[in-house]
C-alpha positions in Angstrom: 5.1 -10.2 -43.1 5.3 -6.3 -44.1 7.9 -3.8 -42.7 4.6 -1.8 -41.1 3.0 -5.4 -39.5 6.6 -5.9 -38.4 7.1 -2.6 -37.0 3.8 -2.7 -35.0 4.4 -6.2 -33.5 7.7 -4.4 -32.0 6.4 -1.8 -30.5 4.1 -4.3 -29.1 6.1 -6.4 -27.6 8.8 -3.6 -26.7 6.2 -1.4 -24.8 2.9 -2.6 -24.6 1.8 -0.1 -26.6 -2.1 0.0 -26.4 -3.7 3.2 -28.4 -4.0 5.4 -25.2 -6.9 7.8 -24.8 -7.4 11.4 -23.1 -8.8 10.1 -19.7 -12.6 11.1 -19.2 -15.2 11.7 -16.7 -16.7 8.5 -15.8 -20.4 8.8 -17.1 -22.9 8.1 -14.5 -20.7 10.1 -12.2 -23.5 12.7 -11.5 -25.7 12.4 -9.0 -29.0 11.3 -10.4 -27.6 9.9 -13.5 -28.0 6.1 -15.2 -25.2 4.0 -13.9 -23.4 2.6 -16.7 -19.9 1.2 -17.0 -17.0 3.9 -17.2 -15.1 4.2 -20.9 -12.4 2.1 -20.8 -8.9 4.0 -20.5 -7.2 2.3 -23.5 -8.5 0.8 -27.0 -7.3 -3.3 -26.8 -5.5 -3.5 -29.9 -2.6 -2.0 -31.5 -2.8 1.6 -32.8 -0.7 3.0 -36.5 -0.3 6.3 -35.0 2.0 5.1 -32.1 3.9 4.7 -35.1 6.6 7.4 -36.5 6.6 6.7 -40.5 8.6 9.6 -41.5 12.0 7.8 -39.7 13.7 5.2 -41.9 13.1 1.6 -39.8 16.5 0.8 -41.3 17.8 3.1 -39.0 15.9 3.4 -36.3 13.4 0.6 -35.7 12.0 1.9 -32.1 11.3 5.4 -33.2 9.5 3.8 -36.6 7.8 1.8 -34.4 6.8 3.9 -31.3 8.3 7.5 -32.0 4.4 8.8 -32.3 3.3 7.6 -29.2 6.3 9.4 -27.5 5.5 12.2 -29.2 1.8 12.2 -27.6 3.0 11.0 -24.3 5.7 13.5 -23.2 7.3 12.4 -19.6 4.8 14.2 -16.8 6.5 16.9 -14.5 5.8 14.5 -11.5 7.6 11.4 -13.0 11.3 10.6 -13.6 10.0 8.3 -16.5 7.9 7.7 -18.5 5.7 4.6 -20.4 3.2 2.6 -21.9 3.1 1.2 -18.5 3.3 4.2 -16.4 0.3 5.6 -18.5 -1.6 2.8 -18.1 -1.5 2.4 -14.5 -2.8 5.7 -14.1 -5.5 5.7 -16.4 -6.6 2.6 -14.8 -6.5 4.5 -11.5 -8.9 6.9 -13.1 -11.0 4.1 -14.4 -11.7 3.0 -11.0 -11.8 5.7 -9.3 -14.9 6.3 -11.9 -16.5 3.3 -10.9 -16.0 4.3 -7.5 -17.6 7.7 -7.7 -20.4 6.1 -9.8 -21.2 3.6 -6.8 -21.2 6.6 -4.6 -23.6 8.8 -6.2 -25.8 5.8 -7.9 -29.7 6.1 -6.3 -30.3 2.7 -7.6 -27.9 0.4 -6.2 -27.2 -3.2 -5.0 -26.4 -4.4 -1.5 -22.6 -4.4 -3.1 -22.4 -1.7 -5.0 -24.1 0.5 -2.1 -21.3 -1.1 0.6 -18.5 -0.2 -2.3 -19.9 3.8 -3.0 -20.7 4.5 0.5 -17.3 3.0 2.0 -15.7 5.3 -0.6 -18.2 8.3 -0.1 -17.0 8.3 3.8 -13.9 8.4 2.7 -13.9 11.1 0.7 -16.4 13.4 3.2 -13.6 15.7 3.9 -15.7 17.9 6.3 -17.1 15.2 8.1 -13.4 13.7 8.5 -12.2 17.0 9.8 -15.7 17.3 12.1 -14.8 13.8 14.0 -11.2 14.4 14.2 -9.5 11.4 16.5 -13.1 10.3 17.4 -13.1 6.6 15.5 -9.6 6.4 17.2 -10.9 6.7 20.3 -11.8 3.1 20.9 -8.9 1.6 20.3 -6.9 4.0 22.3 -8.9 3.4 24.8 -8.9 -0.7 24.7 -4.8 0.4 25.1 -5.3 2.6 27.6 -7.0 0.1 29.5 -4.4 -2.5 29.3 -3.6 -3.8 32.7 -1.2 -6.1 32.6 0.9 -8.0 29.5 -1.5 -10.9 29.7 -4.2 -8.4 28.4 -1.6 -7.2 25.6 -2.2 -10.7 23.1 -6.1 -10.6 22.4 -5.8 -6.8 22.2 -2.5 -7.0 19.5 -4.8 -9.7 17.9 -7.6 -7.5 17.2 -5.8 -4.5 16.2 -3.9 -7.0 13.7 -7.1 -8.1 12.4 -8.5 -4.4 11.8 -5.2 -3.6 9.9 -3.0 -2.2 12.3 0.4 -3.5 12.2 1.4 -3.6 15.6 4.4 -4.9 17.5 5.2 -8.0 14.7 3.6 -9.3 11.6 1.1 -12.5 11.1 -0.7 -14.5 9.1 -1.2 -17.9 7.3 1.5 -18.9 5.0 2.8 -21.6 2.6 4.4 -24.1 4.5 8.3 -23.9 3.0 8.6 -27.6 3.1 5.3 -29.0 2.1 3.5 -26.8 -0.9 0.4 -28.7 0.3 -0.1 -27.0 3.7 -0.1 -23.8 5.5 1.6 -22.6 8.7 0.4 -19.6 10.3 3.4 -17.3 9.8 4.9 -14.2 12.3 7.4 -12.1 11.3 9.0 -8.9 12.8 7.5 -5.7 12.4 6.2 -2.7 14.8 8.7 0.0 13.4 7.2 3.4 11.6 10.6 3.8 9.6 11.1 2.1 6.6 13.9 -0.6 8.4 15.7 -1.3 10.8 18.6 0.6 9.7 17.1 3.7 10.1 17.1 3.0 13.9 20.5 2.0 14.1 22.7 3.6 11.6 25.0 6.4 12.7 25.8 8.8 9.6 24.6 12.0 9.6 21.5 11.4 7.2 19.9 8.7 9.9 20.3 11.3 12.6 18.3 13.2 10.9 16.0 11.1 9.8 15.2 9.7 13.5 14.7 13.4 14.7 12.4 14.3 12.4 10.2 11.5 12.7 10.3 12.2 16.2 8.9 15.5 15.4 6.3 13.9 13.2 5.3 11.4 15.8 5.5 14.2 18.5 3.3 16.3 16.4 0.4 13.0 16.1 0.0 12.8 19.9 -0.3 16.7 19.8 -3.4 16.0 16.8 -4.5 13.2 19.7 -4.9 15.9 22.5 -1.7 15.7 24.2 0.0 18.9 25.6 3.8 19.2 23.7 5.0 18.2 27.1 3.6 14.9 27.2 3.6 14.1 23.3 7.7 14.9 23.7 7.5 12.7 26.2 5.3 9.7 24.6 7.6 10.0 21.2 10.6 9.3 23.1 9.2 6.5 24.4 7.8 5.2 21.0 11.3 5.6 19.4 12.7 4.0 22.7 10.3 0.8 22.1 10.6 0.9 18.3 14.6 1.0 18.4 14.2 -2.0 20.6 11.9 -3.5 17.9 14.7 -3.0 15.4 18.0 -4.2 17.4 16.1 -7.3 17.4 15.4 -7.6 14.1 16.8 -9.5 10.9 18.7 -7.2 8.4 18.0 -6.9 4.7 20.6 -9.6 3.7 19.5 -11.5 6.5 16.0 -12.0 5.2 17.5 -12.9 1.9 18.7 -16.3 3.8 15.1 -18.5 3.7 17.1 -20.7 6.6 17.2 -17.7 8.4 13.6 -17.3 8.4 12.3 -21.1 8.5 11.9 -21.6 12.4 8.7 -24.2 12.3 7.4 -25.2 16.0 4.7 -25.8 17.8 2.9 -23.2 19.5 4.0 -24.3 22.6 7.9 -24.2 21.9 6.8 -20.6 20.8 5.2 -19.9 24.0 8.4 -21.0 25.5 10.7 -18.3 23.4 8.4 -15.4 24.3 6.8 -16.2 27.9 5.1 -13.1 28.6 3.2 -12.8 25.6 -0.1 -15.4 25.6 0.0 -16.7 22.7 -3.0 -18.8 23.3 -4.9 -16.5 23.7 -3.7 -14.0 20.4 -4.2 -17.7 18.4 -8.0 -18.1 19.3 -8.8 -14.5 19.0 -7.3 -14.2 15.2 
């Protein structure tokens, strides 16, 4: 094997080092045009110029090996590193977001491809966003509004669950921890805004802060909602008031290391008997 094939197979392995390409418009990104698969943000196979050959390799192998790519890639003013890796994420992100915007402005499209474009058209339809405002909230603030008593709260946490809203705790089906051949359905706790528990409970200066400000933000949603500032003061206290409950009874970090902390297998009717005022019958059949 040569020095050079030697040199390139390190920086291959040391960093991945595909030959990286100025990212492009996607073609077929105008409206009207052919659609036709974006360019692809890298070339799939190693590249000389990543290559520095004017360092000795007796001396210094990496920047032999990868010194031109670093060259070409200086660190972005937005990142605190830089890579191969780095780069290639966000070319990929501009990859897709190509295919995206091809879907979107496509005439000629498939059932899929017309779900995918118009799914991300609405997304991106600023003005309309800004013209609805809370609007597509307004059912499910209602269904909450409506709530009556807390055997109306499981179907309605169900549903919300199912539409992506993480409220109150977290669910879903999971590997059975003591028999890879089956699945449990799992719950776990959830329901806070802040990052952990912590952040509820901690009483340094920093976490202070932290919880008044995020009262501010949450505050400052009800306002965006329609609420005076009287009653969206009032309404974040109470979220904080529930949430800090939330967190109390929750597991720390090192606590959720422990999988025997977490394995609590029973039946749904032992469950029922640990939480008795949420129906839990009735949040299983709706999910």
């Amino acid at each position: 094997m040569s020095l050079k094939t030697f040199a390139l197979l390190f920086c291959f392995i040391s960093t991945f080092a595909f030959a990286q390409q100025a990212a492009q418009p996607a073609p077929g990104s105008v409206p009207g045009t052919t659609l036709i698969a974006p360019m692809l943000p890298y070339t799939p196979s190693l590249d000389v110029t990543a290559m520095n050959q004017t360092v000795d390799p007796c001396v210094d192998l990496y920047t032999y090996s990868c010194g031109g790519w670093q060259k070409k890639n200086p660190i972005p003013p937005d990142q605190v590193s830089w890579s191969v890796y780095g780069k290639l994420y966000q070319d990929n992100l501009i990859y897709l977001r190509g295919i995206l915007e091809q879907a979107a402005a496509a005439k000629d499209r498939d059932a899929v491809t017309q779900k995918i474009g118009d799914y991300y058209g609405a997304c991106m339809d600023e003005a309309k966003v800004e013209s609805l405002g809370a609007k597509p909230l307004r059912p499910d603030l209602e269904a909450i509004a409506n709530l009556k008593s807390t055997s109306d709260l499981a179907p309605l946490v169900a549903k919300l669950q199912l539409s992506g809203v993480g409220v109150i705790f977290a669910s879903g089906p999971e590997q059975d921890p003591d028999n890879s051949d089956a699945m449990l359905v799992a719950f776990a706790q959830g329901g806070l805004g802040l990052p952990d528990r912590d952040y509820y409970l901690n009483d340094d200066a920093k976490s202070k802060e932290t919880r008044e400000r995020y009262l501010e933000h949450v505050q400052k949603m009800f306002e965006l909602l329609g609420d005076s500032p009287a009653v969206s003061k009032q309404n974040a206290a109470t979220v904080m008031r529930m949430e800090t409950g939330l967190a109390k009874a929750s597991l720390t970090r090192v606590e959720r290391r422990d999988p025997y902390k977490q394995k609590h297998k029973m039946s749904p009717v032992e469950l029922g008997k640990i939480a008795p005022e949420f129906n839990w019958q009735a949040f299983l059949e709706t999910v």
